[in-house]
PAZAPA-4460 file (N, C-alpha, C; in steps of 0.05 Angstrom, whole numbers, plus 32768, in hexadecimal, padded with zeros to 4 digits):
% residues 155
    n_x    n_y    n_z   ca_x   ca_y   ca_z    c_x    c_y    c_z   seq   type   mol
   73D7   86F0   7A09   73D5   86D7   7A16   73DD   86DB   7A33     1      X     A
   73D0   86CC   7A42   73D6   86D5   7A62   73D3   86BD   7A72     2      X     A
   73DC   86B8   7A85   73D5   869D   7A96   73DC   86AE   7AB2     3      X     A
   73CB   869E   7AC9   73D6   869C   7AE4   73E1   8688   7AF1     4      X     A
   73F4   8688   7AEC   7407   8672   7AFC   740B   8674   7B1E     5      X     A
   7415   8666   7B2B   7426   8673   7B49   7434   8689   7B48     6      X     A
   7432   868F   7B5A   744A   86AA   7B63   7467   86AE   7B5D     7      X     A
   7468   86AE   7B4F   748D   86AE   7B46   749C   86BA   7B5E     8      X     A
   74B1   86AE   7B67   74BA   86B0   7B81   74CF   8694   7B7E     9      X     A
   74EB   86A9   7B88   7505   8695   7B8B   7501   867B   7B9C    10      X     A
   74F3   8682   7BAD   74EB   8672   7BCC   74DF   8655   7BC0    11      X     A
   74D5   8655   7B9C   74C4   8641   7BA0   74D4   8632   7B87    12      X     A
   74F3   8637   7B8D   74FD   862D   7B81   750D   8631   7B61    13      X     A
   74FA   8637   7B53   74FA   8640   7B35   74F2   8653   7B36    14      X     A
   74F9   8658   7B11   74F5   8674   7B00   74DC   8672   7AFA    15      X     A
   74D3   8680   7B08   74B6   867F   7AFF   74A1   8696   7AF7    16      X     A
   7488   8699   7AE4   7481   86A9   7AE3   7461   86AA   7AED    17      X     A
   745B   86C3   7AF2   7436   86C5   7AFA   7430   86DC   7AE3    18      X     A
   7413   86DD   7AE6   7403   86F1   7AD8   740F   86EF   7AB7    19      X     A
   740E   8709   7AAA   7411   8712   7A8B   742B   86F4   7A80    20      X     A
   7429   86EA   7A72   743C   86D0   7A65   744F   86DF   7A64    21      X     A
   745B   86F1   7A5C   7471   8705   7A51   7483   870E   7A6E    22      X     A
   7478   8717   7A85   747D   871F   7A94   7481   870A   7AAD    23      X     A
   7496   86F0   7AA0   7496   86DF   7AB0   74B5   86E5   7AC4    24      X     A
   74C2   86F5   7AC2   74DA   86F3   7AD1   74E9   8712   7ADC    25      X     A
   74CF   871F   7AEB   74CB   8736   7AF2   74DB   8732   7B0D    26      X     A
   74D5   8720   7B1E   74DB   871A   7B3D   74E6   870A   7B41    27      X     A
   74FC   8700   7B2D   7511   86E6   7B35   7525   86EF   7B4B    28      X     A
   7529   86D9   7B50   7548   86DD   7B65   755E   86DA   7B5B    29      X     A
   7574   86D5   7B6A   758C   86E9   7B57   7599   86C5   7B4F    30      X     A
   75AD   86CE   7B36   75C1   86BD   7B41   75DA   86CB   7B37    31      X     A
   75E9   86BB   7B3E   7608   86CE   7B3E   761A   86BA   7B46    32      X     A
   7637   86C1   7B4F   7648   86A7   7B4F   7644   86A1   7B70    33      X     A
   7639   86B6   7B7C   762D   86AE   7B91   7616   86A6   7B9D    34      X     A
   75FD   86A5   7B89   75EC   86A0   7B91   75DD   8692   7B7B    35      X     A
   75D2   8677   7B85   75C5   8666   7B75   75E2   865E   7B53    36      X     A
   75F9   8665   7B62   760A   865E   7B48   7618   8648   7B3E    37      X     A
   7602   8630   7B45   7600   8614   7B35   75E9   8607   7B2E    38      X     A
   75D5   8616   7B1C   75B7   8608   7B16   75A9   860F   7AF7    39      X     A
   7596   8607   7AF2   7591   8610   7ADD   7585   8625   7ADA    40      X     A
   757E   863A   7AF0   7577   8655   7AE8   7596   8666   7AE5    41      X     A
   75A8   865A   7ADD   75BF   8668   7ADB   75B8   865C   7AB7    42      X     A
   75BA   863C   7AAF   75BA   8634   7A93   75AF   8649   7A8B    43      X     A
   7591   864F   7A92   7574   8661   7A86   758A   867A   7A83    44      X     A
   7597   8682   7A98   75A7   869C   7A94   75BE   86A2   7A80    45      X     A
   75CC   868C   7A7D   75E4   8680   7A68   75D1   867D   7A46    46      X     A
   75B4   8675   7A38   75B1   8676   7A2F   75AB   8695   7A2D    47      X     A
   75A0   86A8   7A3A   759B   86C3   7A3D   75B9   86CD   7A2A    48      X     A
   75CC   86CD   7A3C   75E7   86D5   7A2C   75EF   86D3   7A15    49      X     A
   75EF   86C1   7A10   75ED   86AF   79EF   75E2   86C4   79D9    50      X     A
   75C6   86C1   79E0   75B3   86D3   79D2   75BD   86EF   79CA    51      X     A
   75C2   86F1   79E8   75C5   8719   79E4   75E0   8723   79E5    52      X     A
   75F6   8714   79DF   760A   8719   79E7   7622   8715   79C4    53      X     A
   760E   8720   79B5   761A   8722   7994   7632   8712   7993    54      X     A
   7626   86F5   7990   7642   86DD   798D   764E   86DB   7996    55      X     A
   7653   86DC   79B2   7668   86CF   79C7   7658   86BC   79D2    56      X     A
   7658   86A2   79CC   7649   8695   79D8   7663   8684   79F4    57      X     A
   7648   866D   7A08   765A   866D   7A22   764C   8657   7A26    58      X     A
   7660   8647   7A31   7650   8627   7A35   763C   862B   7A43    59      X     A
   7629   8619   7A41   760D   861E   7A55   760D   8605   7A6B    60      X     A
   7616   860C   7A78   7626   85F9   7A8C   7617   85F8   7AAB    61      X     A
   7607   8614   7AB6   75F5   8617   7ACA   7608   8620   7ADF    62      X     A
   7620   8627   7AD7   7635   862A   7AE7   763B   8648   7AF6    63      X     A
   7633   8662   7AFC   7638   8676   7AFF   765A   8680   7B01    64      X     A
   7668   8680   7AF2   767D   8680   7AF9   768D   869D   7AEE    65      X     A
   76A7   86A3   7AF7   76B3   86B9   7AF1   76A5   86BF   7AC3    66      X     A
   76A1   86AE   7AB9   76A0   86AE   7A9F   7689   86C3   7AA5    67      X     A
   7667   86B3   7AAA   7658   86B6   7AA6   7650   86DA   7AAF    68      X     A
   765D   86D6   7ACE   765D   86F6   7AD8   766C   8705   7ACA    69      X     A
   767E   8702   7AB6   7690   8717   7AA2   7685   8719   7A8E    70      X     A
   766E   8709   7A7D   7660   8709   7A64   7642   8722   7A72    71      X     A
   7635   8721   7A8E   7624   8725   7A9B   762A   874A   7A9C    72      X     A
   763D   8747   7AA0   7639   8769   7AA4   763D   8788   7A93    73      X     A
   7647   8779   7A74   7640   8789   7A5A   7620   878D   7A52    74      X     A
   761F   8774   7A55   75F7   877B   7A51   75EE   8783   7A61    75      X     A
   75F2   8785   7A7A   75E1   8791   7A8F   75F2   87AF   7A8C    76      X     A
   75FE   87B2   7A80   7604   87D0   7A78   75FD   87DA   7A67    77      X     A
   75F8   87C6   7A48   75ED   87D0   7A38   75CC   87D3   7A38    78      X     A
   75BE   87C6   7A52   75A3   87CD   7A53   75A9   87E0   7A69    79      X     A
   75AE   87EE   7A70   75B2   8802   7A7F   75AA   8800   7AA2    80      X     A
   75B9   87E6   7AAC   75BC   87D9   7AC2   75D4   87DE   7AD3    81      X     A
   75D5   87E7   7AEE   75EC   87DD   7AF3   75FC   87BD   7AF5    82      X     A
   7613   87CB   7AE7   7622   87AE   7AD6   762B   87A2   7AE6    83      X     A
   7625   8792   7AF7   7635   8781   7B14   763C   876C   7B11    84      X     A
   7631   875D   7AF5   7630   8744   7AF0   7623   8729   7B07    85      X     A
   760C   873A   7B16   75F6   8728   7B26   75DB   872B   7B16    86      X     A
   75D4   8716   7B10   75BA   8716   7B06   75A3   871B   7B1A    87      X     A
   759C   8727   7B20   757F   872E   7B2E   756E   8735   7B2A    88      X     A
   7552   873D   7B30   753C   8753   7B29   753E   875F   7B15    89      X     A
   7552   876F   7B18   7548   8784   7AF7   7557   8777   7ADF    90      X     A
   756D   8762   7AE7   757E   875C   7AD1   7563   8740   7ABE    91      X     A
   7558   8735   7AD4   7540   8728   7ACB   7535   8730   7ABF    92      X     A
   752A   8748   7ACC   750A   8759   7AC2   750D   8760   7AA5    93      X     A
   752A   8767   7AA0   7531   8775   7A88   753D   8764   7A70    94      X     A
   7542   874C   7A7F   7542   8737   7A64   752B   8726   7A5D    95      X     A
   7512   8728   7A71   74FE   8720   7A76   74EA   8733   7A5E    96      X     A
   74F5   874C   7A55   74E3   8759   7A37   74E8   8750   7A1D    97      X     A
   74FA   8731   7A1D   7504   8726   7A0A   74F0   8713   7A0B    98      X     A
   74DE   870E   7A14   74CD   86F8   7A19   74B8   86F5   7A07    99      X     A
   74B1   86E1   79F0   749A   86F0   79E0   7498   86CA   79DB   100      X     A
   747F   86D0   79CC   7470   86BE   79B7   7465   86A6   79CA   101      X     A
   7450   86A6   79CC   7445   8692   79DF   7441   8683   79D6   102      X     A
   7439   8669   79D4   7428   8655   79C5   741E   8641   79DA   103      X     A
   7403   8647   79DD   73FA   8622   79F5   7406   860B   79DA   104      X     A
   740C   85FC   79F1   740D   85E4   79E8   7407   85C9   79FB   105      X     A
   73FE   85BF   79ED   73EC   85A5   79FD   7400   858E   79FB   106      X     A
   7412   8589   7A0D   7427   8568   79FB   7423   8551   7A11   107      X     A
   740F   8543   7A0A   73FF   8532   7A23   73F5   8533   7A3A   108      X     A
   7406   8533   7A4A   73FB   8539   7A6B   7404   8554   7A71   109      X     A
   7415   855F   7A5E   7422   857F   7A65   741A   8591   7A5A   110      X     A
   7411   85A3   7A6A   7408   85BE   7A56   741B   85D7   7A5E   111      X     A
   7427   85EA   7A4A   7433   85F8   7A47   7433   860C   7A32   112      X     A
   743C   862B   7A3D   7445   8639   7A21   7460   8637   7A19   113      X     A
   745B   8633   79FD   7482   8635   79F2   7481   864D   79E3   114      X     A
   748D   865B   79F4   749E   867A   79EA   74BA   867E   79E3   115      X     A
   74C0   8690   79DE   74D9   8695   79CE   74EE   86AF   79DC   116      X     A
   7506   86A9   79E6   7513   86C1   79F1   7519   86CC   79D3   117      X     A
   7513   86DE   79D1   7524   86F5   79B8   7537   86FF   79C1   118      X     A
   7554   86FF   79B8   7566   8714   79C3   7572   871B   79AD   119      X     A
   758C   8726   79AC   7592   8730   799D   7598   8731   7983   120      X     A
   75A6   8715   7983   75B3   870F   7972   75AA   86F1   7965   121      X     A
   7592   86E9   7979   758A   86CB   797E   7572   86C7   798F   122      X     A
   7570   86AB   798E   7552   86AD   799F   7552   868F   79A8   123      X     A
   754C   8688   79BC   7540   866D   79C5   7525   8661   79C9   124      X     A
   7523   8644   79D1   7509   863B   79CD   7500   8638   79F6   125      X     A
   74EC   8646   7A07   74F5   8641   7A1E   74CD   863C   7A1F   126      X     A
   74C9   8639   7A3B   74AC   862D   7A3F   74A6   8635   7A5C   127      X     A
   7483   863E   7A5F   7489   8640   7A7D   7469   862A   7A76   128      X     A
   7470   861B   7A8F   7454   8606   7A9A   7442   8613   7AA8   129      X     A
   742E   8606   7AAB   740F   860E   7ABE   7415   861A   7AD9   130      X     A
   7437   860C   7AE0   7436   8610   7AFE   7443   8637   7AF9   131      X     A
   7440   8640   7AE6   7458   8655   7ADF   747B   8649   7ADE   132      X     A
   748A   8636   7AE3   749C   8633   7ADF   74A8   862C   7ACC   133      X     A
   74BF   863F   7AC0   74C7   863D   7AAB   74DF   862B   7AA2   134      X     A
   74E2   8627   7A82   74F5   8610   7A7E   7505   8615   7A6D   135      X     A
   7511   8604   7A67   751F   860E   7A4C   7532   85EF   7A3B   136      X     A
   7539   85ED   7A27   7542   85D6   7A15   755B   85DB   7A15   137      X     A
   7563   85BE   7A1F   7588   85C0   7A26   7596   85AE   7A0F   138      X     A
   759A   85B7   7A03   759F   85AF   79E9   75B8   8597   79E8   139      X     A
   75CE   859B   79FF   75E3   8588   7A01   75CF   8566   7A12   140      X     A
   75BC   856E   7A18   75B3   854B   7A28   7595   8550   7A19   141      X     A
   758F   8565   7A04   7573   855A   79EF   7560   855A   7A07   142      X     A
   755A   8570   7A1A   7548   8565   7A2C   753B   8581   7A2E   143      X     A
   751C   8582   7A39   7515   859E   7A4A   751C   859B   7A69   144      X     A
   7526   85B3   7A73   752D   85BA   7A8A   7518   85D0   7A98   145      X     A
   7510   85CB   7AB3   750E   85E2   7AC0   7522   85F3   7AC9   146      X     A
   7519   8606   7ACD   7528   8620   7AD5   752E   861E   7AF2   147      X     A
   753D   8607   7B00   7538   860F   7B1C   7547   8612   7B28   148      X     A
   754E   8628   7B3F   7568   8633   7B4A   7579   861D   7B5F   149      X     A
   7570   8607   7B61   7576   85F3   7B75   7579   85D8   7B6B   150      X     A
   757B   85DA   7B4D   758C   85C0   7B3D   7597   85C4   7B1F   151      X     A
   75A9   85B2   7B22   75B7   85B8   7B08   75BD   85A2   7AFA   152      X     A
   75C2   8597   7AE1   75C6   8582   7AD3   75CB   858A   7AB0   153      X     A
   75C9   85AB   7AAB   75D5   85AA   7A92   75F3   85AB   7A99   154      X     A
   7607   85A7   7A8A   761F   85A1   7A80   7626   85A7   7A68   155      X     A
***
């Protein structure tokens, strides 16, 4: 399954993906407690942890905080990253091969694939739209969210 979306690129806000469905979070920008470390591409990141992080789970709060960068840098060691606890490029790219199961779905005026992060121990329900930008289900406000590095509203 494949779509062309926009150019995935921090600049345009969100997590976003182009080209191959799977290969949506090759070229993200970073976040960390310094950068972009109050939005929901940090939540998208906090559900990441969850997954792959064999039952330590961590509020998903969108918060980048001393927690999130101390949960951040065992896995980026155990994928064989340097462990800095900044999410960037490769820490993306490489949670980004967890990415599977497409499904179009048509739900009125919105069209989208709903895919599935696989990680380790767990898996979530996340979505990327026509525009390539991706989303994900915030389970404390029952809502879908975009992924975007410039707002925040999970809690």
């Amino acid at each position: 399954m494949s779509a062309t979306p926009a150019s995935a690129n921090v600049s345009d806000g969100y997590v976003s993906g182009a080209g191959n469905l799977f290969d949506g979070w090759d070229d993200e920008g970073t976040v960390s407690r310094y950068s972009h470390a109050s939005s929901h591409a940090v939540c998208l990141w906090q559900q990441v942890l969850n997954v792959e992080d064999y039952g330590h789970r961590c509020e998903i709060d969108g918060i980048f905080g001393p927690t999130t960068e101390t949960r951040t840098k065992p896995l980026q060691s155990r994928w064989g990253l340097t462990a800095d606890g900044i999410v960037g490029e490769d820490t993306w790219s490489k949670a980004g091969e967890s990415l599977g199961y497409g499904q179009l779905v048509n739900d009125g005026p919105h069209r989208h694939y709903r895919m599935r992060y696989t990680g380790a121990t767990d898996d979530f329900v996340l979505y990327r739209g026509e525009t390539g930008r991706h989303g994900f289900y915030e389970l404390a406000n029952e809502n879908w969210r975009v992924a975007s590095y410039n707002s925040r509203t999970c809690n």
